[in-house]
PDB file as gemmi writes it, atoms N, CA and C in Angstrom:
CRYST1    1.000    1.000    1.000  90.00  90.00  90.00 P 1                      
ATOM      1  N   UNK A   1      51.404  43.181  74.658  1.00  0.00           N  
ATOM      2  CA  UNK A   1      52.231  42.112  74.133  1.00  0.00           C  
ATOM      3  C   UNK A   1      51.365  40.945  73.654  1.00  0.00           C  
ATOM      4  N   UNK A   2      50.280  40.848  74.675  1.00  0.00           N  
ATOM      5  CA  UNK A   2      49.125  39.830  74.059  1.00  0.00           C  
ATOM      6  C   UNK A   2      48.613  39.625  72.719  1.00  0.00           C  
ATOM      7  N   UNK A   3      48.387  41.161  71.763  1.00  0.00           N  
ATOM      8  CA  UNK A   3      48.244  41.501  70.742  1.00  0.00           C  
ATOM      9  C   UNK A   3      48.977  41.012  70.026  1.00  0.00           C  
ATOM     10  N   UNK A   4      50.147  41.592  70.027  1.00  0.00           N  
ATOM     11  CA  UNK A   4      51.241  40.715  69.001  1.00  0.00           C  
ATOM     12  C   UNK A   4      51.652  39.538  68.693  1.00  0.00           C  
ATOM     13  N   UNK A   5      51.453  38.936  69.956  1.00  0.00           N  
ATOM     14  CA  UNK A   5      51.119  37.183  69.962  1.00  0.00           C  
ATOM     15  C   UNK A   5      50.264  36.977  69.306  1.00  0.00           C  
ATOM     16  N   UNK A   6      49.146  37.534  68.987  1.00  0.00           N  
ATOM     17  CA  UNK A   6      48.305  37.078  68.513  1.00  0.00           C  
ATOM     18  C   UNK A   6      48.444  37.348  67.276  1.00  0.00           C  
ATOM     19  N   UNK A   7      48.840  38.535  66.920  1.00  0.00           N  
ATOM     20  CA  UNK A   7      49.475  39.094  65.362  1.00  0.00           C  
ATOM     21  C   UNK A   7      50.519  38.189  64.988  1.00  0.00           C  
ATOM     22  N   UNK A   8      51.009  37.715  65.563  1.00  0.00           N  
ATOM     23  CA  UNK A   8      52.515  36.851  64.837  1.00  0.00           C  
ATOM     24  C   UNK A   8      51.807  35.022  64.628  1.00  0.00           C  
ATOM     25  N   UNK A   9      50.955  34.939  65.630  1.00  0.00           N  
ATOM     26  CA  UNK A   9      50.366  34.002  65.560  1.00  0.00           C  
ATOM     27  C   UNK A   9      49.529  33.484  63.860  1.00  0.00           C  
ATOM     28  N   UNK A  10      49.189  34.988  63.606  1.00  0.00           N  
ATOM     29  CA  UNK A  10      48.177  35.135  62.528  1.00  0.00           C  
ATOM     30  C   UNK A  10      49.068  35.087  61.299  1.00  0.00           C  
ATOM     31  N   UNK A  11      49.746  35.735  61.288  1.00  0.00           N  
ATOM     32  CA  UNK A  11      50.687  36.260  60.251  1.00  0.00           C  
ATOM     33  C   UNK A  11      51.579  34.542  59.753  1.00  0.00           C  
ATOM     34  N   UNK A  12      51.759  33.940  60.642  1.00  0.00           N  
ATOM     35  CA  UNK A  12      52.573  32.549  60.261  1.00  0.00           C  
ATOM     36  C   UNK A  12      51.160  31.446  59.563  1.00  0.00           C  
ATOM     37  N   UNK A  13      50.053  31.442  60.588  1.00  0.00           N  
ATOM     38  CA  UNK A  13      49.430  30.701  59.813  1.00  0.00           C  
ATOM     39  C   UNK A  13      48.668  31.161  58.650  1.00  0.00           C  
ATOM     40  N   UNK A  14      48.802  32.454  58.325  1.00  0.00           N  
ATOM     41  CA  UNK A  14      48.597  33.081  56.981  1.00  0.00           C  
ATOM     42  C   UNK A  14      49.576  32.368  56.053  1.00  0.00           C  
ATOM     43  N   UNK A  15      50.856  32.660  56.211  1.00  0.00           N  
ATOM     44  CA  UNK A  15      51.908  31.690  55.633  1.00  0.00           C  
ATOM     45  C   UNK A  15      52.101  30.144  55.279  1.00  0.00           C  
ATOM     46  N   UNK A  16      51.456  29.656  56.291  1.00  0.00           N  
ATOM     47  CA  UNK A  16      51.328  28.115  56.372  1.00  0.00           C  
ATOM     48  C   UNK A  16      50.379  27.802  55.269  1.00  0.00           C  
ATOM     49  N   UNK A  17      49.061  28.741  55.519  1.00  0.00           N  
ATOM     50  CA  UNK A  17      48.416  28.846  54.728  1.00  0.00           C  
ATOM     51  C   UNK A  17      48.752  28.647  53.097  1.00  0.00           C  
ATOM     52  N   UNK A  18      49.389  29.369  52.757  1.00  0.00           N  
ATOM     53  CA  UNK A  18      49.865  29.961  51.887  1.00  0.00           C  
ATOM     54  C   UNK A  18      50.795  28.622  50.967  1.00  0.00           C  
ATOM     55  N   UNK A  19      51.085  27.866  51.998  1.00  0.00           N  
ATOM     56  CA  UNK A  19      51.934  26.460  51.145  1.00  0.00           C  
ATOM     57  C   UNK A  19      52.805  26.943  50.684  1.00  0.00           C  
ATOM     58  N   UNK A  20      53.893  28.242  51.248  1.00  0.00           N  
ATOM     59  CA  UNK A  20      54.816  28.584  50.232  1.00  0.00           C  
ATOM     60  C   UNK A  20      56.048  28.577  51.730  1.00  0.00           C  
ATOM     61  N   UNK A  21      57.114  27.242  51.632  1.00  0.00           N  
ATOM     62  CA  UNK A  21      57.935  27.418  52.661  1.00  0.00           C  
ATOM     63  C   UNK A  21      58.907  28.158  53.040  1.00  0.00           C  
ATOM     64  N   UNK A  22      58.960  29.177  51.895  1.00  0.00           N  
ATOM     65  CA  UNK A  22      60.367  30.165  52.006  1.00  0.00           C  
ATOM     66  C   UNK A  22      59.659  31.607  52.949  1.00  0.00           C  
ATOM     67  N   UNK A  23      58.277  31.714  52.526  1.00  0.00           N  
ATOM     68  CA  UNK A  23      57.603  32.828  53.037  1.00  0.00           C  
ATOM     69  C   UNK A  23      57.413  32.223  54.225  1.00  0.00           C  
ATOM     70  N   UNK A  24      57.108  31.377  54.853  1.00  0.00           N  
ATOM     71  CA  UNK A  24      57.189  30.899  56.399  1.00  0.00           C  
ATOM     72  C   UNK A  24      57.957  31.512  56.824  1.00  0.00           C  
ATOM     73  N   UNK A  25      59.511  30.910  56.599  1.00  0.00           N  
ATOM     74  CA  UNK A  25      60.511  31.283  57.442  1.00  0.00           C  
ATOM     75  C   UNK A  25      61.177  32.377  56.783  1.00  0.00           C  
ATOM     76  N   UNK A  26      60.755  33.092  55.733  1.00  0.00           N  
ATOM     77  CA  UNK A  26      61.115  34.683  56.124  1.00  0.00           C  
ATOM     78  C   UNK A  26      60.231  35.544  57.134  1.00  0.00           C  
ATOM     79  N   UNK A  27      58.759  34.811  57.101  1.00  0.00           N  
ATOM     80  CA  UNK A  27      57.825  35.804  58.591  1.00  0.00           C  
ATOM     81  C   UNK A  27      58.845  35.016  59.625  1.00  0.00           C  
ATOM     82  N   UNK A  28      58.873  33.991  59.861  1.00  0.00           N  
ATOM     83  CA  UNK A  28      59.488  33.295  61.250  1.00  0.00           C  
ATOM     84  C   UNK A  28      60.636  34.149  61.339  1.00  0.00           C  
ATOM     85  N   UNK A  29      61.213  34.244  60.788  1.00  0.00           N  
ATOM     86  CA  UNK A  29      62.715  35.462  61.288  1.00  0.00           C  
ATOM     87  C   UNK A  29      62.345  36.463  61.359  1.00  0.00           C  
ATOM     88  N   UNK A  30      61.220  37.320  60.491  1.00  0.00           N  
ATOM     89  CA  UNK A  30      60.772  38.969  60.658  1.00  0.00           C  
ATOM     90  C   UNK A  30      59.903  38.954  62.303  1.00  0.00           C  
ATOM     91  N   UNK A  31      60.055  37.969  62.982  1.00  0.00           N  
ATOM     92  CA  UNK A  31      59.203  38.328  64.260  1.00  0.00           C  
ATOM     93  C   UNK A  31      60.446  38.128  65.048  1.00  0.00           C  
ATOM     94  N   UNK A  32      61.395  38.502  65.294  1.00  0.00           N  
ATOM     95  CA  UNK A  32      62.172  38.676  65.940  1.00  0.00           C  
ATOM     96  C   UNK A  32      61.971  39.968  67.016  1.00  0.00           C  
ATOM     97  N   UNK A  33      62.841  40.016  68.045  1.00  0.00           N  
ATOM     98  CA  UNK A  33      62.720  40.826  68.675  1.00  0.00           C  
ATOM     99  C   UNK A  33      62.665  42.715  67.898  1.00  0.00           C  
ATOM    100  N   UNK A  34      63.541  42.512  66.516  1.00  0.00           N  
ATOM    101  CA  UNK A  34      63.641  44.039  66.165  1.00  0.00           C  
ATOM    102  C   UNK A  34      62.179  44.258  65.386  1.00  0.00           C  
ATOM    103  N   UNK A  35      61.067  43.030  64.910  1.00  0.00           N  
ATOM    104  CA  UNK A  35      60.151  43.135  64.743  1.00  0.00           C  
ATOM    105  C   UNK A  35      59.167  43.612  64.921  1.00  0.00           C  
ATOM    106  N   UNK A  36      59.228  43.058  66.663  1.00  0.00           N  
ATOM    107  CA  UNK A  36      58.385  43.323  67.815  1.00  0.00           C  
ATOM    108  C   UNK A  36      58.609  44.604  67.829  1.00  0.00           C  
ATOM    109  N   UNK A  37      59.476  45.167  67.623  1.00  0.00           N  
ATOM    110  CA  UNK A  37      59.446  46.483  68.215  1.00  0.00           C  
ATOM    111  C   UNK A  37      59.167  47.546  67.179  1.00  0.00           C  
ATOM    112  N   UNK A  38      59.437  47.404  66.442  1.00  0.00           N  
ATOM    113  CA  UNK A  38      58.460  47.945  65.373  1.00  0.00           C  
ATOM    114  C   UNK A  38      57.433  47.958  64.950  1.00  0.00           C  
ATOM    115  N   UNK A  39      56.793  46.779  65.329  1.00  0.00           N  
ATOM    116  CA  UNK A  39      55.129  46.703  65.824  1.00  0.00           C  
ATOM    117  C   UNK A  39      54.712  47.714  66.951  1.00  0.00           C  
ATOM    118  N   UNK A  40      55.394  47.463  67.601  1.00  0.00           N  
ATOM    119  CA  UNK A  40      54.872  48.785  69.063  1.00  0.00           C  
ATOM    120  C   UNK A  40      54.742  49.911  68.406  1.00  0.00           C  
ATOM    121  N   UNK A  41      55.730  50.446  67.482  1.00  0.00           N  
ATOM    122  CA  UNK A  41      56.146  51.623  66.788  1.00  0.00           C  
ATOM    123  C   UNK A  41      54.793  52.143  66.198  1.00  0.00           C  
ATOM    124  N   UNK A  42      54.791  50.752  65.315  1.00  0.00           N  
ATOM    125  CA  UNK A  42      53.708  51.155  64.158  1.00  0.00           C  
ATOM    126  C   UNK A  42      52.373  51.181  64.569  1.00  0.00           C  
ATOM    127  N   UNK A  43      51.784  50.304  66.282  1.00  0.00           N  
ATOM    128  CA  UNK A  43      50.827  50.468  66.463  1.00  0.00           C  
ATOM    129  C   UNK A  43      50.808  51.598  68.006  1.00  0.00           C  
ATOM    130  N   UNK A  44      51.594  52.412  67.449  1.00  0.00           N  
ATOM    131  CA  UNK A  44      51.498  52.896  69.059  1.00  0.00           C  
ATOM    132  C   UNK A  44      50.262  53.879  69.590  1.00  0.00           C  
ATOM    133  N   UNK A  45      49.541  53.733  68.501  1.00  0.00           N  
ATOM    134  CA  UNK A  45      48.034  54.956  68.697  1.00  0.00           C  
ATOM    135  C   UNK A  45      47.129  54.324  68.113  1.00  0.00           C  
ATOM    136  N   UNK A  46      46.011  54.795  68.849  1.00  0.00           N  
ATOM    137  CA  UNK A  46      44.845  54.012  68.254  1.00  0.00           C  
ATOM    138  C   UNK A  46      44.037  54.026  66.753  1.00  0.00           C  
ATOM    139  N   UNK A  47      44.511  55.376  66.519  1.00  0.00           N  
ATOM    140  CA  UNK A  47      44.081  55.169  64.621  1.00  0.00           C  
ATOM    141  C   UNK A  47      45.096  54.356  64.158  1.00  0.00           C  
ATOM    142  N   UNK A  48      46.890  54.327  64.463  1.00  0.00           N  
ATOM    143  CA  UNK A  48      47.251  52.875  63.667  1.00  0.00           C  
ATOM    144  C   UNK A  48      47.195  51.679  64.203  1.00  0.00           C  
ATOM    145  N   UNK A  49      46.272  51.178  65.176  1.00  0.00           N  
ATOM    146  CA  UNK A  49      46.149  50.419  65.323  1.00  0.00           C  
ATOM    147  C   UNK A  49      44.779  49.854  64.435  1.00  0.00           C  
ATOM    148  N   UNK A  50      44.176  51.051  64.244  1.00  0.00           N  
ATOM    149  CA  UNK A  50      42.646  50.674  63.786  1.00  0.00           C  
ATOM    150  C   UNK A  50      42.663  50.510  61.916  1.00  0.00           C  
ATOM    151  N   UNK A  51      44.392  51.424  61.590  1.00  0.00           N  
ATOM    152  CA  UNK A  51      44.569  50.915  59.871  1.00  0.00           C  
ATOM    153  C   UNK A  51      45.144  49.700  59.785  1.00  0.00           C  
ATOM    154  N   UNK A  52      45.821  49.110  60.756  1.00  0.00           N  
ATOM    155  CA  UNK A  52      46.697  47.689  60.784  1.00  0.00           C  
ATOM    156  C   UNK A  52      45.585  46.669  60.525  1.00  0.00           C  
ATOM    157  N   UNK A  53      44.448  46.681  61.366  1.00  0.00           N  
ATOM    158  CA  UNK A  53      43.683  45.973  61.881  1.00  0.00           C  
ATOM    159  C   UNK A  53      42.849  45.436  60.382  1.00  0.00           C  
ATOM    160  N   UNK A  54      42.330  46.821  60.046  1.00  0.00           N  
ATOM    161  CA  UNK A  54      41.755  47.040  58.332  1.00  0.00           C  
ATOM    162  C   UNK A  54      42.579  46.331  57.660  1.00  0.00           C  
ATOM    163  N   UNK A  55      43.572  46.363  57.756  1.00  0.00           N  
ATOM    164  CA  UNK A  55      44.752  45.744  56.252  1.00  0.00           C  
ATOM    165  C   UNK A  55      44.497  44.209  56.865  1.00  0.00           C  
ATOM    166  N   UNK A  56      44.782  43.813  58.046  1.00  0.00           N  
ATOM    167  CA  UNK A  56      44.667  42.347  58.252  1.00  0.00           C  
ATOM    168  C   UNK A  56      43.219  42.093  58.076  1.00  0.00           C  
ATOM    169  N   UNK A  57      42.116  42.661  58.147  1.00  0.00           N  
ATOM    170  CA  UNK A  57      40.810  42.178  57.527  1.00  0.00           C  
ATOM    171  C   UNK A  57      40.413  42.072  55.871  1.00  0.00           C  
ATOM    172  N   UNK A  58      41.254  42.948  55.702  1.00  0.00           N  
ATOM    173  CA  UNK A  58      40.980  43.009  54.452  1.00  0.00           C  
ATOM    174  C   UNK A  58      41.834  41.212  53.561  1.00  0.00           C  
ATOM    175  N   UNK A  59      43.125  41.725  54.162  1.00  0.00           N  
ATOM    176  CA  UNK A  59      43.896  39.887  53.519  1.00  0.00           C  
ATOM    177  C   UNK A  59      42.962  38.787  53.888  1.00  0.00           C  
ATOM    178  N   UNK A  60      42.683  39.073  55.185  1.00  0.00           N  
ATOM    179  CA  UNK A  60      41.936  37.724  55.348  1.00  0.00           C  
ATOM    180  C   UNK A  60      40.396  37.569  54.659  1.00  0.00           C  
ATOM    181  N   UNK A  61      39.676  39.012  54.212  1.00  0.00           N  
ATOM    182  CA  UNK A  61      38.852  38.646  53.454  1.00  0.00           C  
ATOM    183  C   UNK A  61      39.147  38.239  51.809  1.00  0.00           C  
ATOM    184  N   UNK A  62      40.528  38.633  51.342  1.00  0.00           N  
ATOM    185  CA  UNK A  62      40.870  38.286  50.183  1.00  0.00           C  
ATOM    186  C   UNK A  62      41.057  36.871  50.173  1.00  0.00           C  
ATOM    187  N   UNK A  63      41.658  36.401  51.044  1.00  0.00           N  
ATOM    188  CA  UNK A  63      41.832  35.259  51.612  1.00  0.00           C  
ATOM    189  C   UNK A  63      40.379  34.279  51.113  1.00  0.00           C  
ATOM    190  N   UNK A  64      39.681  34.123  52.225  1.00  0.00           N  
ATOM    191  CA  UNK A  64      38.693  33.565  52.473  1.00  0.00           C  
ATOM    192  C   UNK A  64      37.277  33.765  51.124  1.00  0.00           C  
ATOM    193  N   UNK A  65      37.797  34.554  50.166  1.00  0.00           N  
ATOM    194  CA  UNK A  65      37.015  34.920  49.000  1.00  0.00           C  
ATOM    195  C   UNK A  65      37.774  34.716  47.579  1.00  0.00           C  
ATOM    196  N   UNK A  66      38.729  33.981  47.625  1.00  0.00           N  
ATOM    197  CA  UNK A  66      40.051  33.145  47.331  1.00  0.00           C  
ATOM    198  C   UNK A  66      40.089  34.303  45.756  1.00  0.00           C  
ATOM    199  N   UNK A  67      40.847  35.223  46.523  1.00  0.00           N  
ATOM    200  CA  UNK A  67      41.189  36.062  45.640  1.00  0.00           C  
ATOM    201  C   UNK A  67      42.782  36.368  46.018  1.00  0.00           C  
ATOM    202  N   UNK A  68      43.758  35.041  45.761  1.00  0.00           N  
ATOM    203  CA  UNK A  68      45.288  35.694  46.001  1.00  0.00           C  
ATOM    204  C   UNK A  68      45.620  36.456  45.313  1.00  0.00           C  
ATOM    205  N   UNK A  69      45.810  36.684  44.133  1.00  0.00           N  
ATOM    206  CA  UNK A  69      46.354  38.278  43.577  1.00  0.00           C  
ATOM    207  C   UNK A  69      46.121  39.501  44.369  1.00  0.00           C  
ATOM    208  N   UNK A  70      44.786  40.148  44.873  1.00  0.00           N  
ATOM    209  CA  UNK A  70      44.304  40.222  45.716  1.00  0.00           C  
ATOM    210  C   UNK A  70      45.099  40.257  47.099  1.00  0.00           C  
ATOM    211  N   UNK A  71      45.005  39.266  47.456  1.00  0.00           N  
ATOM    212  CA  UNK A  71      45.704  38.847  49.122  1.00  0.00           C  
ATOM    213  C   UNK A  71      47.164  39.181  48.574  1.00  0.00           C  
ATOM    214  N   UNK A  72      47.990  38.384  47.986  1.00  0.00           N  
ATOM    215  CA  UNK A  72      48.955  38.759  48.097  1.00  0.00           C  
ATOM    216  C   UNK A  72      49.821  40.505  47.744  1.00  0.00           C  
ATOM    217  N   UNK A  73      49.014  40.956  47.235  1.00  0.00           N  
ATOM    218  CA  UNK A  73      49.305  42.857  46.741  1.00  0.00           C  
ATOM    219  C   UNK A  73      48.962  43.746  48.370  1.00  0.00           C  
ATOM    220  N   UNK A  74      48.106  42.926  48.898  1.00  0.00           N  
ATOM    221  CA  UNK A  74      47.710  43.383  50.035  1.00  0.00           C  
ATOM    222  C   UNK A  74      48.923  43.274  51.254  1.00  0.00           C  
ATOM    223  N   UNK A  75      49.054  41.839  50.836  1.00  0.00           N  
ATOM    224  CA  UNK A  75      50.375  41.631  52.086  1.00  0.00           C  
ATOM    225  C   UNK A  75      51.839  42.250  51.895  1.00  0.00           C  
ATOM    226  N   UNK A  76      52.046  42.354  50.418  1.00  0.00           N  
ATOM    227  CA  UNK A  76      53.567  42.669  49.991  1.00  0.00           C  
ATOM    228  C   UNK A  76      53.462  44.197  50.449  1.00  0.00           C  
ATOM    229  N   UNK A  77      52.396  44.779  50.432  1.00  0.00           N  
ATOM    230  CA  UNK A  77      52.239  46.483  50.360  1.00  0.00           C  
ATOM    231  C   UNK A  77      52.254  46.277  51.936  1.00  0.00           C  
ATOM    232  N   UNK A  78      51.809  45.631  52.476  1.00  0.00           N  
ATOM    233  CA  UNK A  78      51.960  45.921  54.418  1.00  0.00           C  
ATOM    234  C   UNK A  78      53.402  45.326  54.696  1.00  0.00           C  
ATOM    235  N   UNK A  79      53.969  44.358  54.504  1.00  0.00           N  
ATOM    236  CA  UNK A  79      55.323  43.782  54.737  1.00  0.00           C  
ATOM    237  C   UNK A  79      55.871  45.436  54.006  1.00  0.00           C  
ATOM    238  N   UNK A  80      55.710  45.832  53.209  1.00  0.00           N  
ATOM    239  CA  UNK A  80      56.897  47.176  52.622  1.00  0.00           C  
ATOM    240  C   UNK A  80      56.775  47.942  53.430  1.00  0.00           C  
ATOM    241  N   UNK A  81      55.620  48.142  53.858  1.00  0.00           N  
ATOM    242  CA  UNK A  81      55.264  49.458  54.830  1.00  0.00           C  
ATOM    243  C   UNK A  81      55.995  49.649  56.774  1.00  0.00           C  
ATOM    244  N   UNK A  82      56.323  47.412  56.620  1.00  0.00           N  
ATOM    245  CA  UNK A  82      56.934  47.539  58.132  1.00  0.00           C  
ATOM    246  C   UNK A  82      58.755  47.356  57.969  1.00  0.00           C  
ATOM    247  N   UNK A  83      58.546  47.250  56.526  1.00  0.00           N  
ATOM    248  CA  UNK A  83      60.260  47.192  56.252  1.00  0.00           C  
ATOM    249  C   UNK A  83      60.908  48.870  56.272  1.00  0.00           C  
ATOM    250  N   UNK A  84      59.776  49.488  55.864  1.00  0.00           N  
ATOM    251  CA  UNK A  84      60.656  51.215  55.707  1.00  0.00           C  
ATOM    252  C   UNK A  84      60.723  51.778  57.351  1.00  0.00           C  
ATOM    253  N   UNK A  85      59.266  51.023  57.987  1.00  0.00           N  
ATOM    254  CA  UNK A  85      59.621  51.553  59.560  1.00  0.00           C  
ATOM    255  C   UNK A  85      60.733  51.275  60.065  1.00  0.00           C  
ATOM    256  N   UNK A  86      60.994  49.309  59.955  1.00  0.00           N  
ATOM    257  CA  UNK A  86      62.612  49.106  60.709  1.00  0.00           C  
ATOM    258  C   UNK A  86      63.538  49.949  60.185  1.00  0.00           C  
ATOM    259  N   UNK A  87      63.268  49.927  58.676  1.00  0.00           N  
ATOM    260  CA  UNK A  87      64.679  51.112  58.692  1.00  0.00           C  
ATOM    261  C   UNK A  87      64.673  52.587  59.276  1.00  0.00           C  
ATOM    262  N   UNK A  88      63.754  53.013  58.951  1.00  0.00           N  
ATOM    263  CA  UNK A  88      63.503  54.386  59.258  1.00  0.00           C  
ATOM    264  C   UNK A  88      64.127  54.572  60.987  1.00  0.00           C  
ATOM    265  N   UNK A  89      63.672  53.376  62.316  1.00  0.00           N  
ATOM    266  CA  UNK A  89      64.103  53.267  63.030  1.00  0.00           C  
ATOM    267  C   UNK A  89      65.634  52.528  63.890  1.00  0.00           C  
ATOM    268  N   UNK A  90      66.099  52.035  62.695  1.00  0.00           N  
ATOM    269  CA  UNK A  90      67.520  51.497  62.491  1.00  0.00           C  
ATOM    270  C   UNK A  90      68.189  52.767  61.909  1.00  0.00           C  
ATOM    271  N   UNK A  91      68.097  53.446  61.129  1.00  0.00           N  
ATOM    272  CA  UNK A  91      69.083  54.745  61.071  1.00  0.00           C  
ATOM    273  C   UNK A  91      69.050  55.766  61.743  1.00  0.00           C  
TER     274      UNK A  91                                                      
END                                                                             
């Protein structure tokens, strides 16, 4: 659970980052409890924990090498990837 604190932690001040206030508080509502649990889902083994990990290094090196086109193709393609899990696990 420590992890994910720390993942949700990251993920908002990526956002904050970001100066864009609507994307705040669409992550601030996607960490909800049905979130969380789709995080468990998606990291429940250690190779996806070790591709999650890659995708958040990679934004944050797009990031920090101020390449948003870049960062942001990176993030929309991981946000899609945890939107088909909730569903996939909601139906």
């Amino acid at each position: 659970m420590r992890a994910l604190s720390a993942m949700s932690r990251w993920v908002l001040a990526v956002a904050a980052a970001s100066q864009n206030s609507l994307l705040s508080a669409l992550l601030s509502i996607r960490l909800d409890g049905q979130m969380i649990a789709a995080r468990k889902a998606r990291n429940s083994t250690v190779k996806k924990r070790r591709e999650s990990l890659e995708v958040h290094l990679a934004i944050a090196e797009a990031i920090r090498e101020r390449r948003p086109r870049e960062a942001h193709d990176l993030m929309a393609h991981h946000c899609s990837d945890g939107k088909n899990l909730l569903i996939d696990r909601l139906e």
